[in-house]
C-alpha positions as CSV (number, residue, x, y, z in Angstrom):
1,X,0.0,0.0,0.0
2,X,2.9,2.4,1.0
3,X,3.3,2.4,-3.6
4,X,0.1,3.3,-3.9
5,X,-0.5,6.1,-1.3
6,X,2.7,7.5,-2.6
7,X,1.7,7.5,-6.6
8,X,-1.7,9.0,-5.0
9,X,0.3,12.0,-3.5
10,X,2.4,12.4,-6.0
11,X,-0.4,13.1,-8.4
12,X,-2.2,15.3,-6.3
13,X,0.9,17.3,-5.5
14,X,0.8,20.5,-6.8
15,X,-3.6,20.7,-6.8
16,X,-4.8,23.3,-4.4
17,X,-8.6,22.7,-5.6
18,X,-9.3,19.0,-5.2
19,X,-12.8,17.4,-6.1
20,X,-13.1,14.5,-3.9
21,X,-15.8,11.9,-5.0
22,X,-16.7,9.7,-2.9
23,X,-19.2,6.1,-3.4
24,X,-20.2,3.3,-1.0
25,X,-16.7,1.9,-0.9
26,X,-16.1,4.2,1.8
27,X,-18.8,3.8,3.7
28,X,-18.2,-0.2,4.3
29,X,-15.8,0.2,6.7
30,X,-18.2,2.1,9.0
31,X,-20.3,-0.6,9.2
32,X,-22.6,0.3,6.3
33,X,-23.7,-2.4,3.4
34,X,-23.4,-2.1,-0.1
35,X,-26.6,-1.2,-2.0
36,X,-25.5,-2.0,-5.5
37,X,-22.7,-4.4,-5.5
38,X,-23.6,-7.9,-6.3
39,X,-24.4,-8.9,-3.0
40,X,-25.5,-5.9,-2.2
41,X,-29.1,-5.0,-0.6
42,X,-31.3,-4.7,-3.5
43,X,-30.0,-7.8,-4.3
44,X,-32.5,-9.0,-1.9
45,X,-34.8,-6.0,-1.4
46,X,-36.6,-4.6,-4.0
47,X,-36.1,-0.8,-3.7
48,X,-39.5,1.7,-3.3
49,X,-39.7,4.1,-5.9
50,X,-40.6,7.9,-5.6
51,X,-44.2,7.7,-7.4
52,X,-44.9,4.5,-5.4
53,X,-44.0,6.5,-2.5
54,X,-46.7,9.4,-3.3
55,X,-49.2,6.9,-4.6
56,X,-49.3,3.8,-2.7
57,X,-50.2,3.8,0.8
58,X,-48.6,0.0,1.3
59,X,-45.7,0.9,-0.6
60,X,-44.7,4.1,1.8
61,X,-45.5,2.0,5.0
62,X,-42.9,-0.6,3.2
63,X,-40.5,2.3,2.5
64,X,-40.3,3.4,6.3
65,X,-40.0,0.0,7.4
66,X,-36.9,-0.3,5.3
67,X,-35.3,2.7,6.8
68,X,-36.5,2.1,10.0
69,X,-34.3,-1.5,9.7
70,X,-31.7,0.5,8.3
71,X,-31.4,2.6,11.0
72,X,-31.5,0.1,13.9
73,X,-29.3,-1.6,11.9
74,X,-26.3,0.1,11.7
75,X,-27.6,4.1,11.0
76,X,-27.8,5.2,14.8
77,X,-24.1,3.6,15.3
78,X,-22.1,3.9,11.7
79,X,-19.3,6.7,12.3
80,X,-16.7,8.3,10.3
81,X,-13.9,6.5,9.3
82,X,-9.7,7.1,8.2
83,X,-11.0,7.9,4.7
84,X,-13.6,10.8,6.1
85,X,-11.0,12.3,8.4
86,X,-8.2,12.4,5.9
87,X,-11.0,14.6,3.8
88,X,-11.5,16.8,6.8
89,X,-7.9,17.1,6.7
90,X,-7.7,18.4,2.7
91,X,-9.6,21.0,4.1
92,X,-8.2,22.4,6.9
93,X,-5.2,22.2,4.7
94,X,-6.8,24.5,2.3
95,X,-7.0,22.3,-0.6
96,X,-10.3,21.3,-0.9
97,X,-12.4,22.3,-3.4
98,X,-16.0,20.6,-2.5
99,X,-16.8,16.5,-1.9
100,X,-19.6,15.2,-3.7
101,X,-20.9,12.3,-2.4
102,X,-22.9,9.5,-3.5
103,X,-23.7,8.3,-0.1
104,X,-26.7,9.0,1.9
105,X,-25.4,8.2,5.7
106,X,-24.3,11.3,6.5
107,X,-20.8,10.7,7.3
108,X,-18.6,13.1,5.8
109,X,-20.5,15.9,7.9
110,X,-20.6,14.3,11.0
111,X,-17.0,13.7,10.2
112,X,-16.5,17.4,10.2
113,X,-16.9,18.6,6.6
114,X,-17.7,21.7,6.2
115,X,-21.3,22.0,4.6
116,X,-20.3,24.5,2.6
117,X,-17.4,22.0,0.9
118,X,-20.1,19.6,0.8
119,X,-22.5,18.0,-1.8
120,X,-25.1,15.2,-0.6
121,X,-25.7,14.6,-4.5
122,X,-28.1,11.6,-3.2
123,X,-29.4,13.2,0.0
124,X,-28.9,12.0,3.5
125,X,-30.9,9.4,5.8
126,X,-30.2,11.7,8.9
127,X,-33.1,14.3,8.0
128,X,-36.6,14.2,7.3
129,X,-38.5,16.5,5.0
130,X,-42.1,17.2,4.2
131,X,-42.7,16.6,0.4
132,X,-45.3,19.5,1.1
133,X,-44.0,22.4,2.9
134,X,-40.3,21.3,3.0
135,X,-40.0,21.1,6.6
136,X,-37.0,19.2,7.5
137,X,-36.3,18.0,10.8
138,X,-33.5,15.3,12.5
139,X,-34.6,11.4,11.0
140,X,-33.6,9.9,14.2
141,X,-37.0,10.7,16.4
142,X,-38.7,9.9,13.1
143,X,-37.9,6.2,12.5
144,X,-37.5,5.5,16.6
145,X,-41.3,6.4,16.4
146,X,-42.4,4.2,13.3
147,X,-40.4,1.4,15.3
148,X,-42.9,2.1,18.5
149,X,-46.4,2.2,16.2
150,X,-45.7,1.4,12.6
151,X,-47.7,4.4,12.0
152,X,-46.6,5.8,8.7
153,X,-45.2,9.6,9.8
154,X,-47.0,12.8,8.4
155,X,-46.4,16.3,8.7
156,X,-48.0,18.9,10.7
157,X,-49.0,20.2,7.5
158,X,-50.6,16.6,6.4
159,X,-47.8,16.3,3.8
160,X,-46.1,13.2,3.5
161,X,-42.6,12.7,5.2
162,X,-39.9,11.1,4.0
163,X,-36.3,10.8,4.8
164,X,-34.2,13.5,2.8
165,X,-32.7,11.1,0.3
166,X,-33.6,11.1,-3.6
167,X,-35.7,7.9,-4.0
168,X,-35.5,5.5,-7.5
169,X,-37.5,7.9,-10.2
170,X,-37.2,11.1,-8.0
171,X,-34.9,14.2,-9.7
172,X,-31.7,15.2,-7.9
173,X,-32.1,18.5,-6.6
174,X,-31.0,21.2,-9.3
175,X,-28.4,23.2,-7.0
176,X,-27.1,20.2,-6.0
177,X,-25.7,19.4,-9.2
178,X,-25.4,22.9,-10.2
179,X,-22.5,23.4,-6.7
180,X,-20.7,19.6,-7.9
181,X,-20.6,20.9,-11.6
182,X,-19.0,24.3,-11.3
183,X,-16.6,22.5,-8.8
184,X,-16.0,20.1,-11.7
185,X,-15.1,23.2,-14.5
186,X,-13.0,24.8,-10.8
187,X,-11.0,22.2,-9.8
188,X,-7.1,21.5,-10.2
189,X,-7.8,17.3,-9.8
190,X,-10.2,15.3,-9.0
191,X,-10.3,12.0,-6.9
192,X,-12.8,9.6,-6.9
193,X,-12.9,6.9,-4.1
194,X,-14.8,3.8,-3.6
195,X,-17.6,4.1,-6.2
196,X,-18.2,1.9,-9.7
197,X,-18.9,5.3,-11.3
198,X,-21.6,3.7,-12.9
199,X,-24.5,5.6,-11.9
200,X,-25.3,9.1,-13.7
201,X,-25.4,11.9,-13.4
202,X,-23.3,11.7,-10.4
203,X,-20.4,9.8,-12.0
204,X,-20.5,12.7,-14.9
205,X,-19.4,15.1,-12.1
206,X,-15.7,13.4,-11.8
207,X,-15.7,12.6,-15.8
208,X,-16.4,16.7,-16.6
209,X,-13.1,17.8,-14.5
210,X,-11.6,14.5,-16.2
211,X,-12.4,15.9,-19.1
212,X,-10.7,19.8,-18.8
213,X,-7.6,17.5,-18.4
214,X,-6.8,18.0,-14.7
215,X,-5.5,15.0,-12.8
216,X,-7.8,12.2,-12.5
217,X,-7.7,9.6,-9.5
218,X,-9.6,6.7,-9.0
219,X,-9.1,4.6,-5.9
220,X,-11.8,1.7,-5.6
221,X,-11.7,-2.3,-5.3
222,X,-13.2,-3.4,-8.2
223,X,-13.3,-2.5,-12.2
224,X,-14.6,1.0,-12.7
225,X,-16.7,3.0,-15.2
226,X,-13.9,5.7,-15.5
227,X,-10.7,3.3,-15.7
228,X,-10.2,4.3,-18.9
229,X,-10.3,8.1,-18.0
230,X,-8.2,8.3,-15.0
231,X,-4.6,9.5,-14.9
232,X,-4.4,6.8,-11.8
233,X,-6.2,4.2,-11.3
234,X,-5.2,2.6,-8.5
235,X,-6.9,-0.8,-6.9
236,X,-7.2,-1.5,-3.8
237,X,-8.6,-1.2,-0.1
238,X,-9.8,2.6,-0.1
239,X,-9.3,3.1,3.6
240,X,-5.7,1.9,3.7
241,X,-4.4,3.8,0.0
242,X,-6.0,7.3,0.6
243,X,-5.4,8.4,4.1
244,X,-2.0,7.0,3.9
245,X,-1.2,9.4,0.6
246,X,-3.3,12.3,2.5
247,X,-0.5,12.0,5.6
248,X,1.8,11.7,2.2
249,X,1.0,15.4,0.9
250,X,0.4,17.0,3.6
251,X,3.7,15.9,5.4
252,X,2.4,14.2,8.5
């Protein structure tokens, strides 16, 4: 590993405005399961989607039972990991431009990213929001009182609540994507880290700065969707390469 955290370094050298990426590869370490890999969740859960959601009052009793598993799961107990502090660390060091995440369990904030250097591009499990007034609140109270009643939750207003993440068939929010992208046409490199890069748009936020010909990173176990773009590709155990070539660069 001590190779590979050292090409990693050495490539991002001389950037001052890194783009990290960041997929579920990450997030395993913490205690959190894949979703998409092939044995991940929905390969045994069939996944609710958004107009079910609004439509179909069994299918949004069976959505809040899934996150309400989730959450007693591993949600209330999954924390940061070497790969989100060695982020935080980027940043303090002034040389991080914005993460974009593909991961939905709120890590990389309660890791201490700033939210202002942060893009939830898929949402986040720790809030709730009305799809009415927009109310959001903390998720935790939320599920802990589905587990007591199995009473589908509702807003003050009557709308529907549901956890703040975007849902199968739901639209990304637009400044979302309009913060990763402008990062993307920003940035000096670009690092991606545990993700397939399979799944757009989010993977086209990585392949845009790719594509300005900045340096291109890709640290994940597994074949990728960008192997052919990357400056680096690099495979192996996320966790161990990139906080290893973080302590690297910034001469710790």
């Amino acid at each position: 590993m001590t190779d590979a955290a050292a090409a990693v370094a050495e490539a991002l050298v001389d950037a001052r405005r890194i783009v990290v990426f960041t997929g579920a590869g990450i997030s395993t370490a913490s205690g959190i399961p894949d979703y998409r890999g092939p044995k991940g969740v929905w390969t045994t859960r069939r996944p609710v989607f958004f107009d079910e959601f609004v439509g179909d009052p069994d299918a949004r009793e069976r959505y809040w039972r899934q996150k309400t598993e989730d959450w007693q799961a591993w949600g209330r107990r999954a924390r940061p990991n070497a790969v989100h502090a060695s982020i935080v660390e980027l940043e303090r060091a002034g040389r991080l431009e914005l993460v974009v995440t593909q991961n939905v369990d709120g890590l990389h904030r309660a890791a201490g990213t700033s939210p202002a250097r942060l893009v939830e591009i898929h949402g986040t499990n720790r809030s709730v929001v009305c799809l009415r007034c927009g109310a959001e609140q903390p998720a935790g109270p939320i599920y802990d009182g589905f587990a007591r009643t199995e009473t589908v939750p509702v807003c003050d207003c009557g709308g529907f609540l549901k956890p703040a993440t975007i849902s199968f068939g739901q639209s990304l929010r637009a400044d979302d994507l309009e913060r990763a992208f402008d990062a993307a046409r920003r940035c000096d490199a670009v690092v991606s880290l545990g993700s397939t890069l399979t799944v757009t748009p989010a993977a086209d936020v990585p392949a845009t700065a790719a594509r300005r010909g900045v340096p291109y990173v890709v640290v994940n176990r597994g074949a990728t969707g960008h192997d052919d773009l990357a400056t680096l590709r690099v495979e192996g155990d996320v966790t161990e390469v990139f906080p290893s070539a973080v302590g690297l660069l910034l001469g710790r």
